[in-house]
Structures are given as structure tokens and as C-alpha cells.
C-alpha positions, 0 to 999 in steps of 0.5 A: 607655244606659251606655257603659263605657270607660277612665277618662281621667286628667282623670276621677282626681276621679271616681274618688276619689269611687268609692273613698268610695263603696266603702268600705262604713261605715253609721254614723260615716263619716269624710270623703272626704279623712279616709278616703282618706289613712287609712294603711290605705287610701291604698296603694289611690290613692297614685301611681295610674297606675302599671303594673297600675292600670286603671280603667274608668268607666260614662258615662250620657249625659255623666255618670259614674254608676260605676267599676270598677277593680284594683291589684296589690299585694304581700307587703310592702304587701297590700290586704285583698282580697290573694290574691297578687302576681300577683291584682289586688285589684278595687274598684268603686262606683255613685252611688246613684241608679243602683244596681239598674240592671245597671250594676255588672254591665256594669262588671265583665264588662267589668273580667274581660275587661280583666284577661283581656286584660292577662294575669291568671287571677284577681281578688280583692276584700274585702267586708263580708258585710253588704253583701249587694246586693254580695255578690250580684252578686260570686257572680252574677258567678262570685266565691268565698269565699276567706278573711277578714281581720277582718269582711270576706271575700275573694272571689276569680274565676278565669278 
């Protein structure tokens, strides 16, 4: 059975992990530390835990299998999944073996309903349109095509 609850800060490892994972590269993938620091890719962990940072994590048993998680950002530093300052750019990933599970799927009800709670209308994220299990479960969950930024789209949820 998964369990899903706050990511605690002794957790920050796991979650830089999720991040890798994310970032969907097939070939050439440069390494975690390499990729994570890129100047276009650190502004999504540089200084995590700032207000708006939220993240959840998906437990099975006593081992973390997944994440879940947004940031707000702005006009001067935008995500590519930026839609405005007030939408939070939402990021998530499971550990291979066990995607297909349903986990992603009680990861992000449970991300909407916290940022539902905090206050927000809407999040956005940035997928490559070749990552079509993502895709899916994006559109299964209510996402919408809302532009593009290079080969990616933006989707964006509204609720």
C-alpha cells in the first residue's frame, strides 16, 4: 500500500533524485550533479523551501518510491512550464519500477488538492510531447494544452 505525505527536509536527497528523473532525456543524459546545476535547471532546487515550495512524497512501505512537487516563479526567472506568478509549475517522478502502479495518479490528486488548499487556481508543467505515459496521465488528470516553449508543451489545470 503507498502512503503519501509531506516530504520532510532529511528527504531533500530523494527528492533531487525525482528531480533527475523528470527530466526526461532518452539519449546523452548528463549526470544528476551535472544536470541539476545546468543554469537553466538549478532555479527549480536552488534554495528549496522557500515560500510556495511544497512537495510530497509516496512511501511503499518504508521506501520512497515517488515525488510530487510545485515552485512558484516569475516574469524575471520563468520555469518552462511558466504560465504566470500566481501558477505554480509542478514537477513529479517515480523510481521505475513502479510506474504503472497508479502511484503518479495519487500523487497528483493529492498535489491539487494541496495547492487547492494553499490558495491556488491552477498549476502548469512543461512536458516533452514524446513522453506519452506522462502525457496521459496529465490529460487523465484534467491538464490542458496551453502553449510551447521549444519541443515541450505547457499544460496547465485549472480548478
Amino acid at each position: 500500500m503507498v502512503i503519501v505525505r509531506p516530504l520532510k527536509q532529511k528527504e531533500y536527497n530523494f527528492l533531487m533524485d525525482m528531480h533527475y528523473e523528470s527530466i526526461y532525456i532518452l539519449e546523452g543524459k548528463p549526470s544528476k550533479d551535472e544536470l541539476l546545476n545546468a543554469a537553466n535547471i538549478k532555479k527549480y532546487n536552488e534554495g528549496w523551501g522557500r515560500k510556495g515550495d511544497r512537495a510530497l512524497i509516496a512511501l511503499n512501505g518504508d521506501k520512497p518510491v515517488g515525488a510530487v512537487w510545485y515552485r512558484l516563479f516569475d516574469e524575471t526567472n520563468k520555469g518552462y512550464g511558466f504560465v504566470d506568478n500566481k501558477t505554480p509549475e509542478l514537477g513529479i517522478a517515480i523510481l521505475p519500477d513502479f510506474k504503472q502502479q497508479g502511484i503518479g495518479t495519487i500523487l497528483m490528486k493529492e498535489i491539487i488538492q494541496l495547492a487547492n488548499s494553499d490558495g491556488y487556481k491552477s498549476l502548469s508543467l512543461s512536458v516533452d510531447p514524446d513522453n506519452h505515459m506522462a502525457v496521459r496521465l496529465y490529460e487523465k488528470i484534467g491538464f490542458k494544452h496551453y502553449g510551447m516553449l521549444g519541443t515541450s508543451w505547457i499544460m496547465k489545470l485549472t480548478f
